[in-house]
N, C-alpha and C positions, 0 to 999 in steps of 0.2 A: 613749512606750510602744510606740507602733505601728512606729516606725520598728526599737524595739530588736529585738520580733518576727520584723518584716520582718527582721531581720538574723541574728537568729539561724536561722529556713528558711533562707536563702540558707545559710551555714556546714553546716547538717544535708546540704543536696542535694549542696554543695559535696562533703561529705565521703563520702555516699553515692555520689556518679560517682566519687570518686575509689577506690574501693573495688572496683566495677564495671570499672573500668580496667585493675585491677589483676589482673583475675582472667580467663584466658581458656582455651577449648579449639581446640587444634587435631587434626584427622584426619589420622592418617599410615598410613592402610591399610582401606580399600580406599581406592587415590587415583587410580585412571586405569587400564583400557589391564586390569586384570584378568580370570580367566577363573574363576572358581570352580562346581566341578561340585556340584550339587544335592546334596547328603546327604554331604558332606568337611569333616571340623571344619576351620575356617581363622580366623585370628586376625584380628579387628576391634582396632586400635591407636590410639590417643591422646596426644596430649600435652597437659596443664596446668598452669595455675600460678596460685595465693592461692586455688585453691577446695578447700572438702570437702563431704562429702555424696555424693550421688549423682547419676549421668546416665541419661540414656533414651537409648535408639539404635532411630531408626529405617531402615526399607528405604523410598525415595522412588525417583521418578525423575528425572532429571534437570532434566524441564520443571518439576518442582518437586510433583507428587502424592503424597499418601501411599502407599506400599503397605500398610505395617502394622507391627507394632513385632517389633523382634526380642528386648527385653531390657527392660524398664520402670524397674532399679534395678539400676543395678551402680554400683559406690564407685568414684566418679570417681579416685583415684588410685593403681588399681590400672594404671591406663593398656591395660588389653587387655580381651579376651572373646572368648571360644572360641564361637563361632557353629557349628551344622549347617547349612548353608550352604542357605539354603532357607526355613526352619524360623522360622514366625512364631508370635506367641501363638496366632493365628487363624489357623492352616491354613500350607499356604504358597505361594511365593510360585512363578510358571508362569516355566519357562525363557526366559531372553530376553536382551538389551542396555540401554542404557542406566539402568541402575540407580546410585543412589548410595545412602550412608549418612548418615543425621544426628544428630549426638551434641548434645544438651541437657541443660547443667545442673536437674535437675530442682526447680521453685521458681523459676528465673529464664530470662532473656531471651539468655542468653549459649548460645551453641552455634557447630557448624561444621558445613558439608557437603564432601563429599570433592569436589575438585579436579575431577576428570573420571568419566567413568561407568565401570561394571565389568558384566561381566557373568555370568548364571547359565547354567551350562551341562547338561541333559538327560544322565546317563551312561546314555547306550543304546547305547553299545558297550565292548568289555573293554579293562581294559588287566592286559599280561603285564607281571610284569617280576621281578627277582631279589631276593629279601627278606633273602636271603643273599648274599653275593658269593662269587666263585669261593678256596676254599682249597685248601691242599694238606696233608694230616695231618703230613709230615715234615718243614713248612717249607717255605723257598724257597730255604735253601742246601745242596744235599744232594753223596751222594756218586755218585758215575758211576754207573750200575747198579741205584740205588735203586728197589724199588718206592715209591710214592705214590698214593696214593689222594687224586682231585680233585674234591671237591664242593662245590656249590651248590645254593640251595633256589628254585623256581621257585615263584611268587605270582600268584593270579587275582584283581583286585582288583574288588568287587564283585558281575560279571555273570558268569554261568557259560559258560565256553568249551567249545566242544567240537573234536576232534581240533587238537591244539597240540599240538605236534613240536619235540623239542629237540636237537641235535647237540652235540658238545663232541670237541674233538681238540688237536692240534698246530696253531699258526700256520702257517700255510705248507707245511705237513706233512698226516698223519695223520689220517682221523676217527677218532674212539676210542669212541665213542657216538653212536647215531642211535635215539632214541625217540620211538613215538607216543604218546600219552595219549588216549582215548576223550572223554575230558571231566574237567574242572577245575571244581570249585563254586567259586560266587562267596565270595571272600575266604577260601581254599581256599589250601594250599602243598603242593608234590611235591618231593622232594630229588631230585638228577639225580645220580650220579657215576662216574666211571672209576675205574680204575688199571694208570700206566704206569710202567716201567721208565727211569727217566729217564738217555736218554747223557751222555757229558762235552759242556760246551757251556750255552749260556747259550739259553734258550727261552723262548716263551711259548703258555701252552695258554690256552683259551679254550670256554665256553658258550656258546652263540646258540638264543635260542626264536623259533620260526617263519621258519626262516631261509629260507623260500620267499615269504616275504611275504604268506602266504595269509588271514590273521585280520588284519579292519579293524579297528585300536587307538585308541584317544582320544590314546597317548603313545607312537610308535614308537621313543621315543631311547633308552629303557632296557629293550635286549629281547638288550643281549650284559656278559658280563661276561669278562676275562682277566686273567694271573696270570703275573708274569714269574717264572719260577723259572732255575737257575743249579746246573751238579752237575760238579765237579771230580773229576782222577783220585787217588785214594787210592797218594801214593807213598812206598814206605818208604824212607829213606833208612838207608845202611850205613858206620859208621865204619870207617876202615881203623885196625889194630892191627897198630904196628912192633914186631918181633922185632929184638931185641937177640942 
Protein backbone atom coordinates (compact mmCIF):
# COMPACT_ATOMS: atom_id res chain seq x y z
CA UNK A 1 0.00 0.00 0.00
CA UNK A 2 2.70 2.28 0.82
CA UNK A 3 4.78 1.66 -1.98
CA UNK A 4 1.42 2.17 -4.27
CA UNK A 5 1.28 5.80 -2.48
CA UNK A 6 4.71 6.28 -2.84
CA UNK A 7 4.11 5.87 -6.40
CA UNK A 8 1.40 7.50 -7.09
CA UNK A 9 3.23 11.26 -5.45
CA UNK A 10 5.95 10.56 -7.55
CA UNK A 11 3.41 10.46 -10.94
CA UNK A 12 1.31 13.59 -9.30
CA UNK A 13 5.05 15.69 -9.11
CA UNK A 14 6.08 13.93 -12.09
CA UNK A 15 3.12 15.46 -13.83
CA UNK A 16 3.15 18.78 -11.96
CA UNK A 17 7.14 19.74 -13.29
CA UNK A 18 5.94 18.57 -16.22
CA UNK A 19 3.34 21.17 -16.45
CA UNK A 20 5.66 23.76 -14.91
CA UNK A 21 7.92 23.08 -17.86
CA UNK A 22 5.84 23.69 -20.07
CA UNK A 23 4.81 26.90 -19.26
CA UNK A 24 7.25 29.90 -19.60
CA UNK A 25 7.75 33.75 -19.88
CA UNK A 26 10.11 35.50 -21.55
CA UNK A 27 10.82 39.69 -21.65
CA UNK A 28 11.40 41.18 -24.89
CA UNK A 29 11.16 44.87 -24.02
CA UNK A 30 12.63 46.57 -21.98
CA UNK A 31 15.85 44.25 -22.80
CA UNK A 32 19.21 46.24 -22.55
CA UNK A 33 20.74 49.49 -23.69
CA UNK A 34 17.19 51.49 -23.45
CA UNK A 35 16.48 55.13 -22.78
CA UNK A 36 12.77 55.87 -21.74
CA UNK A 37 11.87 59.46 -20.69
CA UNK A 38 9.81 59.72 -17.51
CA UNK A 39 6.04 60.38 -18.33
CA UNK A 40 6.26 58.58 -22.42
CA UNK A 41 3.83 55.71 -22.76
CA UNK A 42 6.37 52.92 -23.89
CA UNK A 43 5.50 49.38 -24.36
CA UNK A 44 6.54 46.64 -21.77
CA UNK A 45 6.55 43.30 -24.10
CA UNK A 46 6.39 39.47 -23.39
CA UNK A 47 6.40 36.40 -24.72
CA UNK A 48 4.69 33.05 -23.29
CA UNK A 49 3.60 29.78 -23.77
CA UNK A 50 0.96 26.95 -21.70
CA UNK A 51 0.02 29.77 -19.38
CA UNK A 52 -3.14 31.76 -18.55
CA UNK A 53 -4.19 33.96 -15.95
CA UNK A 54 -2.26 36.81 -15.10
CA UNK A 55 1.41 38.55 -14.46
CA UNK A 56 2.86 41.19 -12.19
CA UNK A 57 5.49 43.45 -13.61
CA UNK A 58 7.87 44.75 -11.70
CA UNK A 59 10.47 47.99 -11.79
CA UNK A 60 13.98 46.18 -9.96
CA UNK A 61 17.34 46.97 -10.37
CA UNK A 62 19.53 45.21 -11.77
CA UNK A 63 21.53 44.12 -8.59
CA UNK A 64 18.22 42.56 -8.06
CA UNK A 65 15.99 45.24 -5.53
CA UNK A 66 12.70 46.08 -5.69
CA UNK A 67 11.75 49.43 -6.92
CA UNK A 68 7.95 48.87 -6.90
CA UNK A 69 5.24 47.45 -9.05
CA UNK A 70 4.19 48.92 -12.17
CA UNK A 71 1.15 46.65 -13.02
CA UNK A 72 -0.11 43.92 -10.27
CA UNK A 73 -2.49 42.07 -13.00
CA UNK A 74 -2.30 42.13 -16.58
CA UNK A 75 -3.56 38.77 -18.72
CA UNK A 76 -0.55 37.21 -19.32
CA UNK A 77 -1.41 36.65 -22.99
CA UNK A 78 -2.00 39.88 -24.01
CA UNK A 79 1.92 39.80 -24.32
CA UNK A 80 2.21 43.96 -23.74
CA UNK A 81 1.40 46.87 -21.48
CA UNK A 82 1.43 50.38 -22.05
CA UNK A 83 3.47 51.77 -19.08
CA UNK A 84 3.93 55.89 -18.25
CA UNK A 85 7.25 55.30 -17.95
CA UNK A 86 7.86 56.20 -14.48
CA UNK A 87 4.63 55.56 -13.00
CA UNK A 88 4.46 53.13 -10.05
CA UNK A 89 1.36 51.97 -7.96
CA UNK A 90 3.32 53.95 -5.30
CA UNK A 91 4.66 56.96 -6.53
CA UNK A 92 7.43 56.90 -8.83
CA UNK A 93 10.20 55.73 -9.64
CA UNK A 94 13.62 58.78 -9.64
CA UNK A 95 15.52 59.24 -13.03
CA UNK A 96 18.46 56.94 -13.34
CA UNK A 97 20.29 53.69 -14.86
CA UNK A 98 20.39 50.50 -14.32
CA UNK A 99 16.76 49.52 -13.98
CA UNK A 100 15.09 46.30 -15.33
CA UNK A 101 11.76 44.72 -15.44
CA UNK A 102 10.32 41.61 -13.92
CA UNK A 103 7.32 39.73 -15.19
CA UNK A 104 5.79 36.91 -12.73
CA UNK A 105 3.19 34.68 -13.45
CA UNK A 106 1.09 35.61 -10.77
CA UNK A 107 0.31 32.31 -8.20
CA UNK A 108 3.52 30.78 -9.37
CA UNK A 109 7.35 30.70 -9.43
CA UNK A 110 7.71 31.06 -13.17
CA UNK A 111 8.92 34.59 -14.41
CA UNK A 112 11.74 36.58 -16.41
CA UNK A 113 13.89 39.53 -15.97
CA UNK A 114 15.08 41.60 -18.79
CA UNK A 115 18.41 40.86 -20.15
CA UNK A 116 20.25 44.00 -19.38
CA UNK A 117 19.38 47.23 -17.71
CA UNK A 118 17.41 50.32 -19.19
CA UNK A 119 17.24 53.33 -18.22
CA UNK A 120 14.86 56.39 -16.98
CA UNK A 121 15.42 59.48 -18.29
CA UNK A 122 14.35 63.28 -16.40
CA UNK A 123 12.58 65.37 -19.67
CA UNK A 124 14.03 68.68 -18.46
CA UNK A 125 14.73 69.65 -21.78
CA UNK A 126 12.36 70.19 -25.15
CA UNK A 127 12.26 68.34 -27.74
CA UNK A 128 11.03 70.10 -31.34
CA UNK A 129 10.03 68.39 -33.87
CA UNK A 130 7.42 68.04 -37.00
CA UNK A 131 4.05 66.31 -36.19
CA UNK A 132 3.30 66.89 -39.56
CA UNK A 133 5.64 66.58 -42.37
CA UNK A 134 6.46 68.89 -45.04
CA UNK A 135 3.27 68.98 -47.91
CA UNK A 136 2.59 70.61 -50.82
CA UNK A 137 -1.41 71.51 -51.35
CA UNK A 138 -0.84 70.81 -55.32
CA UNK A 139 1.06 67.61 -54.92
CA UNK A 140 4.44 66.88 -55.94
CA UNK A 141 3.92 66.73 -59.72
CA UNK A 142 2.91 70.09 -60.87
CA UNK A 143 3.02 72.29 -63.77
CA UNK A 144 6.09 75.01 -64.33
CA UNK A 145 4.62 78.14 -62.91
CA UNK A 146 2.48 76.69 -60.20
CA UNK A 147 1.78 78.40 -57.12
CA UNK A 148 2.01 75.76 -54.09
CA UNK A 149 1.49 76.23 -50.81
CA UNK A 150 4.17 74.36 -48.41
CA UNK A 151 3.11 73.31 -45.15
CA UNK A 152 4.08 71.71 -42.00
CA UNK A 153 3.09 71.51 -38.39
CA UNK A 154 5.92 72.22 -35.91
CA UNK A 155 5.36 70.24 -32.28
CA UNK A 156 6.66 71.03 -28.70
CA UNK A 157 6.73 67.89 -27.03
CA UNK A 158 6.13 68.29 -23.35
CA UNK A 159 8.28 71.26 -22.02
CA UNK A 160 7.47 74.74 -23.07
CA UNK A 161 10.18 76.43 -25.44
CA UNK A 162 10.62 79.75 -25.91
CA UNK A 163 11.99 81.70 -29.00
CA UNK A 164 12.19 78.58 -31.61
CA UNK A 165 12.69 79.90 -35.05
CA UNK A 166 11.89 78.11 -38.18
CA UNK A 167 12.99 78.69 -41.71
CA UNK A 168 11.76 76.84 -44.75
CA UNK A 169 12.89 77.45 -48.58
CA UNK A 170 14.38 76.01 -51.61
CA UNK A 171 17.32 73.39 -51.18
CA UNK A 172 20.19 75.00 -52.26
CA UNK A 173 18.24 77.91 -53.30
CA UNK A 174 15.91 80.36 -51.73
CA UNK A 175 14.74 81.18 -48.08
CA UNK A 176 11.05 81.45 -48.47
CA UNK A 177 10.14 81.79 -44.57
CA UNK A 178 12.20 82.83 -41.55
CA UNK A 179 9.90 82.78 -38.37
CA UNK A 180 10.33 83.54 -34.71
CA UNK A 181 7.95 82.19 -32.30
CA UNK A 182 8.03 83.88 -28.63
CA UNK A 183 7.16 80.60 -27.08
CA UNK A 184 5.68 77.03 -27.87
CA UNK A 185 3.59 75.28 -24.78
CA UNK A 186 4.43 72.14 -23.83
CA UNK A 187 2.72 69.65 -26.14
CA UNK A 188 1.66 72.74 -28.15
CA UNK A 189 1.80 72.65 -32.35
CA UNK A 190 2.26 75.79 -34.85
CA UNK A 191 1.81 75.21 -38.67
CA UNK A 192 4.64 76.89 -40.59
CA UNK A 193 3.96 77.47 -44.46
CA UNK A 194 5.02 79.35 -47.61
CA UNK A 195 4.05 79.62 -51.13
CA UNK A 196 6.15 79.31 -54.20
CA UNK A 197 5.86 79.51 -57.60
CA UNK A 198 7.33 76.40 -58.57
CA UNK A 199 9.81 76.56 -62.01
CA UNK A 200 10.22 73.72 -64.56
CA UNK A 201 12.89 71.33 -62.81
CA UNK A 202 12.90 68.78 -60.32
CA UNK A 203 13.44 70.36 -56.59
CA UNK A 204 13.39 70.04 -53.09
CA UNK A 205 12.03 72.52 -50.57
CA UNK A 206 12.53 72.04 -47.06
CA UNK A 207 11.58 73.15 -43.02
CA UNK A 208 14.26 73.20 -40.34
CA UNK A 209 13.40 74.36 -36.61
CA UNK A 210 16.20 76.13 -34.92
CA UNK A 211 18.48 75.94 -37.60
CA UNK A 212 20.93 78.06 -35.48
CA UNK A 213 21.23 75.22 -33.09
CA UNK A 214 20.25 77.50 -30.41
CA UNK A 215 17.51 75.30 -28.19
CA UNK A 216 19.36 72.28 -26.05
CA UNK A 217 16.98 69.21 -27.42
CA UNK A 218 16.70 65.67 -25.73
CA UNK A 219 16.29 64.46 -29.83
CA UNK A 220 18.07 66.83 -32.43
CA UNK A 221 17.47 64.23 -35.33
CA UNK A 222 14.08 65.24 -36.02
CA UNK A 223 14.16 69.18 -36.30
CA UNK A 224 14.07 69.15 -40.55
CA UNK A 225 11.57 67.89 -42.62
CA UNK A 226 11.74 67.96 -46.95
CA UNK A 227 9.61 67.35 -49.87
CA UNK A 228 11.00 66.51 -53.40
CA UNK A 229 8.59 68.04 -55.65
CA UNK A 230 9.06 68.11 -59.63
CA UNK A 231 7.04 70.74 -62.23
CA UNK A 232 7.26 70.32 -66.09
CA UNK A 233 6.62 72.75 -68.91
CA UNK A 234 2.88 72.63 -70.05
CA UNK A 235 3.39 72.01 -73.92
CA UNK A 236 0.86 72.02 -76.50
CA UNK A 237 1.35 70.04 -79.16
CA UNK A 238 -0.06 71.04 -82.93
CA UNK A 239 -1.20 68.57 -85.53
CA UNK A 240 -0.36 69.49 -88.90
CA UNK A 241 -3.49 69.44 -91.38
CA UNK A 242 -2.71 68.55 -95.28
CA UNK A 243 -4.58 70.48 -97.83
CA UNK A 244 -5.39 68.43 -100.71
Amino acid sequence: MKNKRAMMSLVLWACLAAVLCAQTITVNAPNGGERWFIGDPVSITWSSSGMSGDVRILLMLSGGATVGTIASAVPADTGSYTWTAGTLTSGTAAAGEGYVVRIRAVGSEIFDVSDAAFSLVARTQPNLMFFLPLACSSGTELKAGMNCKFSATVHSDLVRTSNVRVTGGVVGGAVLFDQAYAELAGDASQKVEFIWEVPEGAHRVYFQIDPDNAIAESNESDNRTELAVSASVNVQVLKAVSKR
